[in-house]
C-alpha positions in Angstrom: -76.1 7.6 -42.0 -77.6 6.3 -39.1 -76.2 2.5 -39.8 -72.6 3.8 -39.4 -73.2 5.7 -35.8 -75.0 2.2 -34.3 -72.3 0.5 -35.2 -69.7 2.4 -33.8 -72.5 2.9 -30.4 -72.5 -1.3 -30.3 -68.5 -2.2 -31.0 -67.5 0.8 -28.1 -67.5 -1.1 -24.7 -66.4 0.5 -22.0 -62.6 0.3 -21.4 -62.9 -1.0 -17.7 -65.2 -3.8 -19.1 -63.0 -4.8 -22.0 -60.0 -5.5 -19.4 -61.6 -7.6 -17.2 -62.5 -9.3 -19.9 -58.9 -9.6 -21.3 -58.1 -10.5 -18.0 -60.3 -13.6 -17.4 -59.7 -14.6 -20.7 -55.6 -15.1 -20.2 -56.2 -16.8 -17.2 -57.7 -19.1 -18.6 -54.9 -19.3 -21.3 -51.8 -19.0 -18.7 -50.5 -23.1 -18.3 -49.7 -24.2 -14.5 -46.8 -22.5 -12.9 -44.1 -24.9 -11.6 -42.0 -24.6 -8.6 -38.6 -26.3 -10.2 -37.4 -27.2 -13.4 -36.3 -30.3 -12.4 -39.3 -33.4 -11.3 -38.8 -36.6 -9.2 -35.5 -38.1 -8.4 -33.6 -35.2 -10.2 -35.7 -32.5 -7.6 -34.5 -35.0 -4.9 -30.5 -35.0 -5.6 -30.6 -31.5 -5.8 -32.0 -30.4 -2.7 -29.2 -33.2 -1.1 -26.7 -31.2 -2.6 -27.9 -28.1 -1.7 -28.7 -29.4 2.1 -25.3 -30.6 2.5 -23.6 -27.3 1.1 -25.2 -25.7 3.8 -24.7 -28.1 6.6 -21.3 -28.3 6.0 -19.7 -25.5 3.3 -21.4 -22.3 4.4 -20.3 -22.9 7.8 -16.5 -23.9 7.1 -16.6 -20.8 5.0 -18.2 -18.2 7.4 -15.7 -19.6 10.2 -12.8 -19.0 7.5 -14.3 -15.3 6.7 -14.3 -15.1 11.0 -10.9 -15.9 11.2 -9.6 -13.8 8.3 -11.5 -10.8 10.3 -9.9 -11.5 13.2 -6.3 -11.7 12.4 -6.3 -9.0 9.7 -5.2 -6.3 12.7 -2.2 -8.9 12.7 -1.5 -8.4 9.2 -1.4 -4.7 9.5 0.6 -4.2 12.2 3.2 -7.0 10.7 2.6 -4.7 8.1 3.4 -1.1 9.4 6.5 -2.9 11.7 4.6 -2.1 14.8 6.8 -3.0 17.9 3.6 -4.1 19.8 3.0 -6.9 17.5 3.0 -9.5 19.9 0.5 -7.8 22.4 -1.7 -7.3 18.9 -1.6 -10.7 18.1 -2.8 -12.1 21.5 -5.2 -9.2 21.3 -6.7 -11.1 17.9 -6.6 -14.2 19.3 -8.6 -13.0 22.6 -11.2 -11.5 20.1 -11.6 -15.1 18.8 -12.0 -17.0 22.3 -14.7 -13.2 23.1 -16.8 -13.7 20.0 -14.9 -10.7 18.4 -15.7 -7.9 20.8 -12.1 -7.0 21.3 -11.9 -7.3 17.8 -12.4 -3.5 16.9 -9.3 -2.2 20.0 -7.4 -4.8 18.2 -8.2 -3.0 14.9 -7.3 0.7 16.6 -4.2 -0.6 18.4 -3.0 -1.8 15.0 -3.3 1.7 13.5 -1.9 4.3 16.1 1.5 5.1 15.7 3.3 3.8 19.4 4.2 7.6 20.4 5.8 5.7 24.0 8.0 3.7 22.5 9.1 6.2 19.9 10.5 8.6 22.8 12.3 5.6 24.7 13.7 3.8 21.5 13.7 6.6 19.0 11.7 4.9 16.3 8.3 4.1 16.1 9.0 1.1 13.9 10.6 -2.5 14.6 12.4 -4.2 12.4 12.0 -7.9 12.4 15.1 -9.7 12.6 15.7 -12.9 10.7 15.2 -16.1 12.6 19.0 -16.5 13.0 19.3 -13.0 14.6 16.6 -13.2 17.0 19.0 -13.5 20.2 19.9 -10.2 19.4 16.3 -8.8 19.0 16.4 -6.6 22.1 20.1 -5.5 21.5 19.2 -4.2 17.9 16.2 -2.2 19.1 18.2 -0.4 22.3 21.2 0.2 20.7 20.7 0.2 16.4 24.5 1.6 16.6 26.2 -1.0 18.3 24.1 -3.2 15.8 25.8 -2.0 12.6 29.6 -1.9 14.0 31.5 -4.7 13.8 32.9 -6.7 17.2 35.9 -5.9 18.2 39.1 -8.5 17.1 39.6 -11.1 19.7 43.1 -10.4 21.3 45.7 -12.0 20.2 47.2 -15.5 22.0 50.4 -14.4 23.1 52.2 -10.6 22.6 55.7 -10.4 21.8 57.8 -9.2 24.6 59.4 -6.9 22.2 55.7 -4.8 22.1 55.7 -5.1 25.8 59.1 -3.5 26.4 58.2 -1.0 24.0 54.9 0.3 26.4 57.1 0.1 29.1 59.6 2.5 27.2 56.9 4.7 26.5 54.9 5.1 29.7 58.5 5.8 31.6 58.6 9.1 28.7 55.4 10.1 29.7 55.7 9.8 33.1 59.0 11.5 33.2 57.3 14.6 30.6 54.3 15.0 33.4 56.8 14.8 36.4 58.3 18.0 34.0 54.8 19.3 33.8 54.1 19.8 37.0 57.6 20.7 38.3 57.2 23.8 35.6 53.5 24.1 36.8 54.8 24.6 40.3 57.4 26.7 39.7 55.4 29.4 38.3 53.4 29.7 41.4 55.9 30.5 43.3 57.7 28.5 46.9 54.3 29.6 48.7 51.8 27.9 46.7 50.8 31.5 45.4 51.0 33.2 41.6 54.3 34.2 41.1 
């Protein structure tokens, strides 16, 4: 039995020893690693491509992404019928010319509900007119009644001198029934001006 126990002594190496070897031996095995896929004139018109996407694409796109930032504080408060809209929208457009750091008031402003103009108006909200209507802008806002009725019927050209007489007739009858009035007002207080 001592054959069997030397072999198993001599094919045993130590497990430290076997990967290293394992190790040298792959590296050996393992081809060249390449950078690209693509070689020579191919390499070349790619990396043009790519270099002129980011001369000229990334930035066209980060200054669209900058500008969509910038006026989205406009969209909201077109949005929510905010009645400072205009002061909003130069607010944006101040943020652009300031690199955006009036960017984030512009954001705020664009949120808050306008508590001051809700106590002198009565709403909180403007409605935007049409662009036929927008002479009469500041006359909807202050006054949303005199908005909704109707203008009153030009007079007419001439009036009939029949309807004339006929408000003469009848301011004579009421004068004559408030000349009555007070002559029976007076009489009950008595000659002296006193209660009779």
């Amino acid at each position: 039995m001592e054959p069997i126990a030397s072999v198993r002594r001599a094919s045993a190496l130590p497990t430290g020893t076997s990967a290293a070897v394992l190790a040298c031996v792959l590296l050996g095995v393992v081809p060249p690693a390449h950078a690209s896929l693509l070689e020579g004139d191919a390499l070349d018109t790619l990396a043009n491509i790519v270099a002129w996407i980011a001369i000229i694409i990334v930035p066209l796109v980060l200054l669209a992404v900058f500008w969509w930032l910038h006026i989205m504080p406009e969209k909201i408060a077109e949005q929510r019928h905010h009645p400072q809209l205009q002061a909003i929208k130069v607010l944006c457009l101040l943020s652009l010319v300031f690199g955006g750091m009036l960017w984030p008031i512009a954001w705020i402003w664009a949120y808050t509900r306008p508590v001051l103009h809700q106590l002198a108006y009565g709403t909180d909200k403007l409605v935007q007119p049409h662009a036929d209507d927008a002479v009469h802008l500041y006359a909807e806002d202050l006054a949303p009644e005199a908005a909704t009725t109707p203008p009153p019927a030009p007079p007419p050209a001439a009036v009939a001198d029949t309807d004339i007489a006929a408000m003469q007739k009848r301011i004579a009858s009421l004068e004559m029934q408030l000349a009555a009035a007070s002559a029976q007002a007076a009489g009950r207080r008595g000659p002296d001006g006193g209660s009779a």
